[in-house]
C-alpha positions as CSV (number, residue, x, y, z in Angstrom):
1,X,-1.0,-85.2,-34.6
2,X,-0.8,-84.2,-31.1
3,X,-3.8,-83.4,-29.4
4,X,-3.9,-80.4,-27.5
5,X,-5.1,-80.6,-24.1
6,X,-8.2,-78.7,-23.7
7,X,-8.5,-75.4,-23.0
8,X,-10.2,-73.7,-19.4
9,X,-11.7,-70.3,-19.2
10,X,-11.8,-69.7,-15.7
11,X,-12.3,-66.1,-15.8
12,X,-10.6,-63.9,-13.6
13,X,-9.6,-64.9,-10.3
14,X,-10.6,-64.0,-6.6
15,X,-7.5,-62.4,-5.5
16,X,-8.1,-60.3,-8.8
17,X,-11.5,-59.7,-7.9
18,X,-10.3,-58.5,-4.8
19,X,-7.4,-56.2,-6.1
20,X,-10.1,-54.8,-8.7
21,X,-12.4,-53.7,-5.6
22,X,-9.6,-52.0,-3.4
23,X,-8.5,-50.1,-6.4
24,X,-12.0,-49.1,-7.2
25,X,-12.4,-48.3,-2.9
26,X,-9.0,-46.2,-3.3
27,X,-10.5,-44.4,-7.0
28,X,-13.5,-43.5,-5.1
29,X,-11.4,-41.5,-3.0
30,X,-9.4,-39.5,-5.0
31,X,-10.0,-36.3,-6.8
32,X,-11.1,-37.7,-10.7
33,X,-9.1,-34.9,-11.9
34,X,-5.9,-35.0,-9.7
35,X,-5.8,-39.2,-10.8
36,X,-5.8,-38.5,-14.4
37,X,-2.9,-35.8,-14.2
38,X,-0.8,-37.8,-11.8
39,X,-1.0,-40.7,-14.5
40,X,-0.2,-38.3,-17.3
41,X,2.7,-37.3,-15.1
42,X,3.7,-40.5,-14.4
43,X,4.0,-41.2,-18.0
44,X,5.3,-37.5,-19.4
45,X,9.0,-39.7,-20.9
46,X,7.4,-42.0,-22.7
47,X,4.9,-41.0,-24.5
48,X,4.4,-41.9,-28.4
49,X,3.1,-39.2,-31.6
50,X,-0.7,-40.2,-30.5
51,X,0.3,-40.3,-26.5
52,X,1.3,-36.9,-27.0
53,X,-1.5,-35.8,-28.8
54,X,-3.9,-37.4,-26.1
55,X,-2.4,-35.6,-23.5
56,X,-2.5,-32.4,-25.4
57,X,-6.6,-32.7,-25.7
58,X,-6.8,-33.8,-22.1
59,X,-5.0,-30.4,-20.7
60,X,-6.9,-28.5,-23.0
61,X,-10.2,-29.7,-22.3
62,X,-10.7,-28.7,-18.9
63,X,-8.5,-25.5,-17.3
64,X,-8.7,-27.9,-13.8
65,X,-6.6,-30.0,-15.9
66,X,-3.7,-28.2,-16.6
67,X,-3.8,-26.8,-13.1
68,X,-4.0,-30.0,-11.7
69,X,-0.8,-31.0,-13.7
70,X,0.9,-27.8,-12.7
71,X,0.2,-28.7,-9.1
72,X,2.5,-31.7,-9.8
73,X,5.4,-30.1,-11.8
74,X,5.8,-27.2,-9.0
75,X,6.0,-29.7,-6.3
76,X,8.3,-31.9,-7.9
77,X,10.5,-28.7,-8.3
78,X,9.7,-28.1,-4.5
79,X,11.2,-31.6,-4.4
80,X,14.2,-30.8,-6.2
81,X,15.2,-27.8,-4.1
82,X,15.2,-29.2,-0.9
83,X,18.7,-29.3,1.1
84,X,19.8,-32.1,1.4
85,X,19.7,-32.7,5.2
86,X,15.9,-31.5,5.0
87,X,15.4,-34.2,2.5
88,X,17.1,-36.6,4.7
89,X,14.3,-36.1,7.5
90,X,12.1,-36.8,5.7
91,X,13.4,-40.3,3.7
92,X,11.1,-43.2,4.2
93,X,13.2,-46.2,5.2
94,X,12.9,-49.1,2.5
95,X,10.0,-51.6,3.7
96,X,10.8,-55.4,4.4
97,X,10.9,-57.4,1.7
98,X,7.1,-59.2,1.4
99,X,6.7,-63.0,2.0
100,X,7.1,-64.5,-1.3
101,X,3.7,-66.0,-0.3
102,X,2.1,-62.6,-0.2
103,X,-0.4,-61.9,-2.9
104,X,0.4,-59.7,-5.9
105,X,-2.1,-56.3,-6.0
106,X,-2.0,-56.2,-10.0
107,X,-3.7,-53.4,-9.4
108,X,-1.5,-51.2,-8.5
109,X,0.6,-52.0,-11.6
110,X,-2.2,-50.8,-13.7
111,X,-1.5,-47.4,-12.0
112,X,1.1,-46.2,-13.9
113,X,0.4,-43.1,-11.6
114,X,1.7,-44.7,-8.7
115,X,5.2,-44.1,-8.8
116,X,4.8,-40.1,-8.9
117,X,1.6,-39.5,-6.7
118,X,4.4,-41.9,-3.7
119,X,7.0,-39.6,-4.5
120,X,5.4,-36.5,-4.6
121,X,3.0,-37.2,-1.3
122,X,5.9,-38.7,0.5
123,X,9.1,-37.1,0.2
124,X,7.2,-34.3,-2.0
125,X,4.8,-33.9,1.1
126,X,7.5,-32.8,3.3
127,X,9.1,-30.9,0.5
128,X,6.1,-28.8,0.0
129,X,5.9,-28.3,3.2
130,X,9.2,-27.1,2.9
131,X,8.6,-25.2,0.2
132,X,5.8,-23.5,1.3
133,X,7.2,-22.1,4.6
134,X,8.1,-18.4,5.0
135,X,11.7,-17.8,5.0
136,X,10.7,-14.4,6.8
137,X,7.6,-12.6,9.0
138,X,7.7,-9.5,10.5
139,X,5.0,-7.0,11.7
140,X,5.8,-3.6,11.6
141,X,3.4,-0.3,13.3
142,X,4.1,3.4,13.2
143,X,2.3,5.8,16.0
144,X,0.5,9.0,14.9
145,X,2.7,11.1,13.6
146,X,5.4,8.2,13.1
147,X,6.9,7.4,10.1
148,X,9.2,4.1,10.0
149,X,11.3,3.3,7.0
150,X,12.2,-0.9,6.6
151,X,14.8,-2.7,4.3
152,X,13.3,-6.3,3.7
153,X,15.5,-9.2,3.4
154,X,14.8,-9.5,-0.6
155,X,16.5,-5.9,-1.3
156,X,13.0,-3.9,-1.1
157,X,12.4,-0.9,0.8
158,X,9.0,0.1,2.6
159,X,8.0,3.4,3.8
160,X,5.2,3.3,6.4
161,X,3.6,6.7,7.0
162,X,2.0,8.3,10.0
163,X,-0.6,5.6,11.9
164,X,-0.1,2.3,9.6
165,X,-0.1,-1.1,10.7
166,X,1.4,-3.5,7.8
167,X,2.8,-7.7,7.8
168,X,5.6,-8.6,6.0
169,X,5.9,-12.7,5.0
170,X,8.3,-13.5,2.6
171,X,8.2,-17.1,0.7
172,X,10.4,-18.5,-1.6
173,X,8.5,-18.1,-4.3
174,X,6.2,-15.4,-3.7
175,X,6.4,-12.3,-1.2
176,X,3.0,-10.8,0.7
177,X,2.5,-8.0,2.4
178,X,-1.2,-7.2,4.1
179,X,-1.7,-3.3,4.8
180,X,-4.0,-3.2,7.9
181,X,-3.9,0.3,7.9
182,X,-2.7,3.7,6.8
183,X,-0.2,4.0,4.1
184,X,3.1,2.4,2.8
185,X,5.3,3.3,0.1
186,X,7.4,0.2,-1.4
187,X,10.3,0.1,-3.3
188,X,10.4,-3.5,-4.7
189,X,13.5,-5.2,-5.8
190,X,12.6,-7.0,-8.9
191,X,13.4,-11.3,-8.5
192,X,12.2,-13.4,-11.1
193,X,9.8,-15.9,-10.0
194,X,9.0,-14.1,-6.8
195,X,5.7,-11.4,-7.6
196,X,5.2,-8.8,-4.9
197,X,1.5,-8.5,-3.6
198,X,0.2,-6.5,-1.4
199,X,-2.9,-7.0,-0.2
200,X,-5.6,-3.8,1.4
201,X,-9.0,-4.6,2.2
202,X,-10.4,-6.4,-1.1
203,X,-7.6,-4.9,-3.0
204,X,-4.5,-6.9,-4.3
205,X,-1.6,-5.4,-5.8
206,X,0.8,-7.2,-7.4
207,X,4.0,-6.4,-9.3
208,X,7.5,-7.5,-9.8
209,X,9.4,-4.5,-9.7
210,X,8.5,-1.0,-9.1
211,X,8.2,1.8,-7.1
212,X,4.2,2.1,-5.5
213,X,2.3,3.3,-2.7
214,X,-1.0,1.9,-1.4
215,X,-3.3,3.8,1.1
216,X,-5.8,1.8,3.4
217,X,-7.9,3.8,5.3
218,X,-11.2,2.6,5.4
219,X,-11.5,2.8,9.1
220,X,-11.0,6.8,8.6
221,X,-12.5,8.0,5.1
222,X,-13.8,4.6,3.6
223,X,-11.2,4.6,0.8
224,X,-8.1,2.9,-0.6
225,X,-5.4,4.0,-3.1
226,X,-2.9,2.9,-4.8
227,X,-0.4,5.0,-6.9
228,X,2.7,4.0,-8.8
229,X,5.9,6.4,-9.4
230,X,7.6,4.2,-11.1
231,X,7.3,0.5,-12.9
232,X,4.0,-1.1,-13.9
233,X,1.7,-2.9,-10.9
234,X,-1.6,-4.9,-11.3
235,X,-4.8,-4.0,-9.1
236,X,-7.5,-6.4,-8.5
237,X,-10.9,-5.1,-6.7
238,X,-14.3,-6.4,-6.8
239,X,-14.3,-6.5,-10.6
240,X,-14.0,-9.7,-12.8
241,X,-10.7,-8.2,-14.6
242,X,-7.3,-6.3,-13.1
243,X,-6.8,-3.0,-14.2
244,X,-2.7,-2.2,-15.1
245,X,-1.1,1.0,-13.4
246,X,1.7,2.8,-15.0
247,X,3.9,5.0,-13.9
248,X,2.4,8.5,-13.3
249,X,-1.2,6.4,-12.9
250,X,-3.3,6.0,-9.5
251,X,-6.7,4.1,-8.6
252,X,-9.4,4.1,-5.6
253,X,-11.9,2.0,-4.1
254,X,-14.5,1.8,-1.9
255,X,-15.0,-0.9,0.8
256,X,-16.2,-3.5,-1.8
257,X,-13.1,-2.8,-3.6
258,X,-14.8,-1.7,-6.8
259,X,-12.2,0.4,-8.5
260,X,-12.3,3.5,-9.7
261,X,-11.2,4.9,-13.4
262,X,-7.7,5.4,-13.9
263,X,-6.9,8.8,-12.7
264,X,-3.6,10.6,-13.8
265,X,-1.3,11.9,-10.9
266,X,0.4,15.2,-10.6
267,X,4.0,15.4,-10.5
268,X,4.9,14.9,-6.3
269,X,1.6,13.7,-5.3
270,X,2.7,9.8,-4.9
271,X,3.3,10.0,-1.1
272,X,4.3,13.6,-0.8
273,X,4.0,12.8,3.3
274,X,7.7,11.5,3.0
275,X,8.9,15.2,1.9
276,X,6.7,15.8,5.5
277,X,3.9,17.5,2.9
278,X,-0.2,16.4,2.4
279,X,-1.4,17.1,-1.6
280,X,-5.1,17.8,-1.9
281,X,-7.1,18.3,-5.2
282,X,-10.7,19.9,-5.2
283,X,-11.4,17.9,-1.5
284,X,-13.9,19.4,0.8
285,X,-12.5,21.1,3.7
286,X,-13.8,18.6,6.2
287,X,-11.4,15.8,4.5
288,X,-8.7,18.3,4.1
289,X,-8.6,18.7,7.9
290,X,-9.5,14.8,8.7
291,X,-6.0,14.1,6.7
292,X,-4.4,16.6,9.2
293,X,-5.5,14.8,12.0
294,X,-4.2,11.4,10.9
295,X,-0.9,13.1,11.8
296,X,-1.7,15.0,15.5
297,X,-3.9,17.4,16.9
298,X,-4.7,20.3,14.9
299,X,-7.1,21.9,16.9
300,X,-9.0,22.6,13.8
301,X,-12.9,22.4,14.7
302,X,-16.0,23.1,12.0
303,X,-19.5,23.1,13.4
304,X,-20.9,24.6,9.7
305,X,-21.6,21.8,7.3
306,X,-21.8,24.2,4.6
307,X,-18.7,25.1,5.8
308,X,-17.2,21.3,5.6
309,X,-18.1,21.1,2.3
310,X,-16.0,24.1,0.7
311,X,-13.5,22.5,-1.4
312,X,-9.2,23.1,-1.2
313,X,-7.0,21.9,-3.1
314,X,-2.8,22.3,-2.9
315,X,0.1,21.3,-1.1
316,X,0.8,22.3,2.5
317,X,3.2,21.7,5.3
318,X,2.7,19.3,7.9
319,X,4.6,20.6,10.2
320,X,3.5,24.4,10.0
321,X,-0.4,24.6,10.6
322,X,-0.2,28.3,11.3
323,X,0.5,28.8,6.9
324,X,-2.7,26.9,6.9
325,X,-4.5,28.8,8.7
326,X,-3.6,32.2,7.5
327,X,-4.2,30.8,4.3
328,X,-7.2,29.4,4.7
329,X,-9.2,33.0,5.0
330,X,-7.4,34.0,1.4
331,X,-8.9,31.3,-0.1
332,X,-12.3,30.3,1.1
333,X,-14.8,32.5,2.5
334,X,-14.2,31.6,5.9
335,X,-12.9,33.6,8.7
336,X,-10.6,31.8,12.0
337,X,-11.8,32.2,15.4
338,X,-9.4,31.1,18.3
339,X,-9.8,30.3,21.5
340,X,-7.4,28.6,23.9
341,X,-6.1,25.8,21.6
342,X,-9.0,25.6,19.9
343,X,-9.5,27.0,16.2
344,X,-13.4,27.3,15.1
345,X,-13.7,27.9,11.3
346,X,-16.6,29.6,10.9
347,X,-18.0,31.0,7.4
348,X,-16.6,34.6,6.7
349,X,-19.6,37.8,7.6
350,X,-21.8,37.8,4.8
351,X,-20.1,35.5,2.4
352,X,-22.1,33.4,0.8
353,X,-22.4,29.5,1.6
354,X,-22.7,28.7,-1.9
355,X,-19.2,30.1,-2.4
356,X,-17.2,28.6,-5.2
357,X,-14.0,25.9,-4.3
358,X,-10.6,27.8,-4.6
359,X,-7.5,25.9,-5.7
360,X,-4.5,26.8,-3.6
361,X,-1.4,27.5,-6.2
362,X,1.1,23.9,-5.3
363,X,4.1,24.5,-2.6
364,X,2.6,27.9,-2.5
365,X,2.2,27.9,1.3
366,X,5.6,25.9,2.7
């Protein structure tokens, strides 16, 4: 019988020692979570019956999971979609081959991970990058008493009324718009894969196709609004959960963006300012005449506060103050009195400061 020569156990080696603490030095580094779905990534084509059912449990253990893993598939879609002569900037030319002396890191084929996480935060770096760079950005501003009607790039159509300050940025896979202030009315072409959001204060907006307007105007009556005329749109305040808007349906908030109940519109009253008309229902008289002013001098002055807080409510002319005013005496106890171009209303000889709100009959007084 041949003897066998005898058999060493020399345990692993130093270079292996080595390549087991830089790959701990470059795990310490890395995001736990962001590791694990890169190597589930890495291996997504060859995965067996219990592979697949591992990965299954991982993603739904932990919703930072499946995010993470989403992170990868949309920039490897990013990837994908980049021209080719962007892609070619960004190429990393092949390295030298090593000495064939030069040590093995085993490591690294223990990373099954590898491959993807080089691809994606090389050429995927620039491509998300890429990806993530507006396509279009545009401020637009309308004076008091200015309105300003826009066609966007993607087919939409915004309506900016009387002192509003908005920001257009377009992506290619999401469009933004931030109302500074006043009020917009948008029109949104519907593209799949590319939600509209429209951001007011703490409010966000968001829809894919639809006809809405939002009001910001915080810095003149602590409110926002938003209304939809047509389509479906999604409001997030302060509150844990959105709130859906259909068509016919309108919301406000305060500066904390904690929403009010879903209130029911009447027929014209999503931005009636583009027919050149202001809607009020049951609003004191002092916010009747503060929405006047957002569009010029009215000349309108109240020094009674029981005064300011009769309630109106109707439709009226922008454009013809006069109606207004000879209406006004019909429907509150109140009486006009003039002097230069200065309008004081006062409240009427012996009416009563308790006097009960009047609703002015709509488009009544053109």
């Amino acid at each position: 019988m041949t003897a066998l020569p005898p058999r060493h156990d020399f345990g692993p080696s130093a270079q292996d020692e080595a390549d087991a603490r830089a790959h701990a030095r470059f795990a310490a580094t890395q995001d736990p979570v962001a590791l694990a779905a890169a190597t589930w990534f890495s291996r997504r084509g060859n995965l067996d019956a219990p592979g697949q059912a591992a990965f299954a449990a991982w993603l739904a253990a932990d919703a930072r999971h499946a995010h993470a893993y989403a992170q990868l598939q949309h920039t490897q879609q990013a990837v994908r979609r980049i021209p080719a002569q962007v892609a070619a900037r960004w190429t990393v030319p092949p390295a030298a081959p090593a000495p064939a002396s030069a040590p093995r890191r085993h490591w690294l084929r223990a990373l099954p991970y590898a491959a993807a996480a080089m691809l994606l935060l090389g050429v995927g770096a620039g491509g998300y990058q890429w990806w993530q760079q507006p396509t279009f950005s545009q401020s637009y501003a309308t004076a008091r008493g200015q309105r300003l009607t826009v066609a966007l790039p993607d087919g939409s159509t915004v309506q900016l009324d009387t002192a509003t300050r908005l920001h257009v940025t377009l992506y290619r896979q999401r469009r933004a718009v931030r109302l500074a202030q006043g009020e917009a009315l948008f029109q949104v072409q519907s593209r799949q894969g590319q939600p509209f959001e429209v951001a007011a204060g703490p409010l966000r907006v968001t829809v894919v196709g639809t006809q809405f307007s939002v009001r910001n105007t915080l810095d003149h009556d602590d409110s926002l609004r938003v209304a939809v005329q047509h389509g479906h749109v999604r409001v997030a305040g302060a509150q844990p959960d959105a709130i859906d808007l259909l068509a016919g349906q309108g919301v406000t908030a305060d500066a904390a963006g904690r929403l009010s109940a879903i209130a029911s519109l009447a027929p014209g009253s999503v931005a009636p300012w583009r027919e050149g008309r202001v809607t009020f229902e049951n609003v004191p008289l002092s916010v009747a005449l503060a929405e006047f002013e957002r569009y010029g001098d009215t000349g309108f002055v109240v020094r009674d506060p029981a005064v300011a807080r009769l309630r109106i409510g109707g439709s009226f002319s922008l454009t013809q103050l006069d109606r207004f005013a000879a209406a006004l005496p019909q429907l509150l106890p109140v009486q006009i009195v003039r002097s230069g171009t200065t309008s004081t209303i006062g409240m009427a000889p012996k009416a009563s400061a308790q006097a009960p709100s009047m609703q002015l009959p709509q488009n009544k007084y053109k």
